[in-house]
Backbone as JSON, one array per atom type, in Angstrom:
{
  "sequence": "XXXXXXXXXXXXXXXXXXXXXXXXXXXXXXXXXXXXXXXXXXXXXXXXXXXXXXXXXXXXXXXXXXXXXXXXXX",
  "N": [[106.22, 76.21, 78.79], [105.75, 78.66, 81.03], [103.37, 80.96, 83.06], [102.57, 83.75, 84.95], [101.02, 85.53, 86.56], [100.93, 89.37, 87.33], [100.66, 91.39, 89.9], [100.12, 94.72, 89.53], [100.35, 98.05, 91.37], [99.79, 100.9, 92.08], [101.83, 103.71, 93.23], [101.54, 106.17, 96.0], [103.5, 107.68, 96.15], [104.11, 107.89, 94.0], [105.58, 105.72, 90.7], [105.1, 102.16, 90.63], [104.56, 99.37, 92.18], [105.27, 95.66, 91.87], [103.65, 92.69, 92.02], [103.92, 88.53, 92.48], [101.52, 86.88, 92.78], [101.6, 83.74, 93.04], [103.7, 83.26, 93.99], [105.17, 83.59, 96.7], [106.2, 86.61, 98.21], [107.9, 87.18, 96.26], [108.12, 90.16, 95.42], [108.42, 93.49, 93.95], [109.7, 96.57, 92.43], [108.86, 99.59, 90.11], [109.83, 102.52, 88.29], [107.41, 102.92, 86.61], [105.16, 101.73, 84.33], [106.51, 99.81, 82.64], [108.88, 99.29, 83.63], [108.46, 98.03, 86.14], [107.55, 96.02, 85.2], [109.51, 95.08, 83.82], [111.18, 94.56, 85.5], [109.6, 93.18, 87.26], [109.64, 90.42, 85.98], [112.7, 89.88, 86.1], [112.82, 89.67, 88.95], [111.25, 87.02, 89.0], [112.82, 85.09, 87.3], [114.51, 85.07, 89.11], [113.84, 84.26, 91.43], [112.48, 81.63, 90.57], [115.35, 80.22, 89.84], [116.49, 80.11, 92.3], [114.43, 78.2, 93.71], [115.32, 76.29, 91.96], [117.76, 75.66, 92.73], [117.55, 74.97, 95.35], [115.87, 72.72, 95.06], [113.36, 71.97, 94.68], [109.68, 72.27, 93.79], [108.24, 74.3, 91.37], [106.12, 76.31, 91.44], [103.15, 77.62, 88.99], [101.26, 79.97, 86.99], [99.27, 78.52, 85.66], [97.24, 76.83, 85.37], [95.49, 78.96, 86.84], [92.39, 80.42, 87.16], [91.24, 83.26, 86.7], [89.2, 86.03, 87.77], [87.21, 89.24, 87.66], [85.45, 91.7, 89.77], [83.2, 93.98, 89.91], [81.57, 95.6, 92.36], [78.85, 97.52, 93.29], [79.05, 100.12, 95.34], [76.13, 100.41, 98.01]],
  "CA": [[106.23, 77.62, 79.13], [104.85, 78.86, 82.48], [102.48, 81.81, 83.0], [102.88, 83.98, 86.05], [100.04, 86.73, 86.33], [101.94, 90.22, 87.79], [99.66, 92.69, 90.17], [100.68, 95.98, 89.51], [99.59, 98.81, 92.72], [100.42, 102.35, 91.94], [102.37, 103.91, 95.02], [100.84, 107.68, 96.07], [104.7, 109.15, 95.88], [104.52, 107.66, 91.82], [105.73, 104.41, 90.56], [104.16, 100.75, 90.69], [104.74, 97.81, 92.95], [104.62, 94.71, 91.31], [103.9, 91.43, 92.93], [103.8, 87.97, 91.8], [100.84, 86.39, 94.25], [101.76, 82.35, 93.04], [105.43, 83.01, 94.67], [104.82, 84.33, 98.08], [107.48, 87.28, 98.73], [108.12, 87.98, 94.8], [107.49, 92.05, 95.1], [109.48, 94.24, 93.27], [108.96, 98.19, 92.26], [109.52, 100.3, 89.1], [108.76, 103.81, 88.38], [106.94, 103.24, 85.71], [104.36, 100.43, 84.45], [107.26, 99.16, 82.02], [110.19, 99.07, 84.57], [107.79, 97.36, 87.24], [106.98, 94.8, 84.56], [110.91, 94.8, 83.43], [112.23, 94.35, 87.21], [108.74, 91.59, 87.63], [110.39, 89.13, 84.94], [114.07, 89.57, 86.52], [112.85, 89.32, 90.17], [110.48, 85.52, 88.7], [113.6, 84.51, 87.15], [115.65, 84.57, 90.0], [113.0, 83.48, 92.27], [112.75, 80.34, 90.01], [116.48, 80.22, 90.02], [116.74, 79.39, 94.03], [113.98, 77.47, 93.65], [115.54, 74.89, 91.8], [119.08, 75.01, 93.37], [116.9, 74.04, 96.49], [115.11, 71.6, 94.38], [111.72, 72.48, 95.27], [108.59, 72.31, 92.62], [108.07, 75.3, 90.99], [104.68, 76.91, 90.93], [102.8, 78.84, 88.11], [99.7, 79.96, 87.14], [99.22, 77.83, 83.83], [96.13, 76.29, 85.68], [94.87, 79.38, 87.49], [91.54, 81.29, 86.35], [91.31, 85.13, 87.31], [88.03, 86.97, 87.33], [87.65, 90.69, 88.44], [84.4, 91.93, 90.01], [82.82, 96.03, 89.81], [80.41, 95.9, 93.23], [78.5, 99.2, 93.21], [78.84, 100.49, 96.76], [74.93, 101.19, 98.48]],
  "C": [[105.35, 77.83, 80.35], [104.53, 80.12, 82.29], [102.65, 82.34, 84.53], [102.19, 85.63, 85.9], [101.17, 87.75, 87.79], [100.73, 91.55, 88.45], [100.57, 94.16, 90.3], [99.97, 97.3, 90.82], [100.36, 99.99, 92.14], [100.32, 102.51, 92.74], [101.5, 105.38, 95.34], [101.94, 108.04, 95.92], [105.45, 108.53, 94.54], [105.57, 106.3, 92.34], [104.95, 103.23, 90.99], [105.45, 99.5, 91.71], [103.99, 96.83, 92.41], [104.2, 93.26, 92.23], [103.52, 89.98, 92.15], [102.97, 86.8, 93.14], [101.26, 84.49, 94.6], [103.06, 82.33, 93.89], [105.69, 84.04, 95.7], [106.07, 85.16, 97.61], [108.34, 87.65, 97.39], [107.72, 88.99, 95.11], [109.05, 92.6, 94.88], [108.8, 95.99, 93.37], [109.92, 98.5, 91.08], [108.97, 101.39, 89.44], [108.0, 104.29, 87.36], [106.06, 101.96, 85.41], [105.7, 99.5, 83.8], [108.5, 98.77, 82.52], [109.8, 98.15, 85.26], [107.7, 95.81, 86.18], [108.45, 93.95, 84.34], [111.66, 93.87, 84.68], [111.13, 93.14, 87.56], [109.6, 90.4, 87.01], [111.3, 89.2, 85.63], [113.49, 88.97, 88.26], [111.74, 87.54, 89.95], [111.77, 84.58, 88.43], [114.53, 84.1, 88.43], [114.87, 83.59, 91.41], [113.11, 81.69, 91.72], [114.21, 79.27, 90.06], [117.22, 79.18, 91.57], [115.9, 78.52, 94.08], [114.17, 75.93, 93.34], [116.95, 74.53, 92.09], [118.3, 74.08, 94.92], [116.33, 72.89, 95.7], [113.44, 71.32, 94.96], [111.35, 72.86, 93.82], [108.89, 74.12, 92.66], [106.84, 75.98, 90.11], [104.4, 77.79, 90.02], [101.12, 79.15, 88.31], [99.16, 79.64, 85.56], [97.39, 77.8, 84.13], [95.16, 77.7, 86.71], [93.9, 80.62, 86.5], [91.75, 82.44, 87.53], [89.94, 86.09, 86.69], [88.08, 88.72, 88.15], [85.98, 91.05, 88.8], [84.13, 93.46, 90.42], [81.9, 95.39, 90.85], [80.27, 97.69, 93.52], [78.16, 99.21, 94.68], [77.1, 101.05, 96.86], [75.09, 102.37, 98.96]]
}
């Protein structure tokens, strides 16, 4: 099973842009968190898809850690 972390960006004129940072040029959009997430999975699959008609590896993020950091502006 592969793992494929999904950044979600809320737009200012509503809805989310998703992106999938391990697979350059994966970005999608819903208008909602659950569409964006819906339309992430279909736009990985197909990404994966061309991937292996080209026959090219196919990156995840099984092996990648993810920390998040709060800096309090001076």
């Amino acid at each position: 099973m592969a793992t494929y972390k999904i950044h979600l960006h809320k737009e200012e004129e509503g809805g989310f842009t998703a992106s999938v940072p391990v697979l350059p040029g994966c970005i999608t959009y819903g208008d909602s968190v659950e569409e964006a997430l819906t339309m992430a999975k279909e736009a990985i699959e197909l990404y994966i898809e061309d991937l292996k008609e080209r026959g090219e590896s196919i990156p995840d993020d099984n092996e990648t850690l993810e920390y998040s950091l709060n800096l309090v502006e001076a």
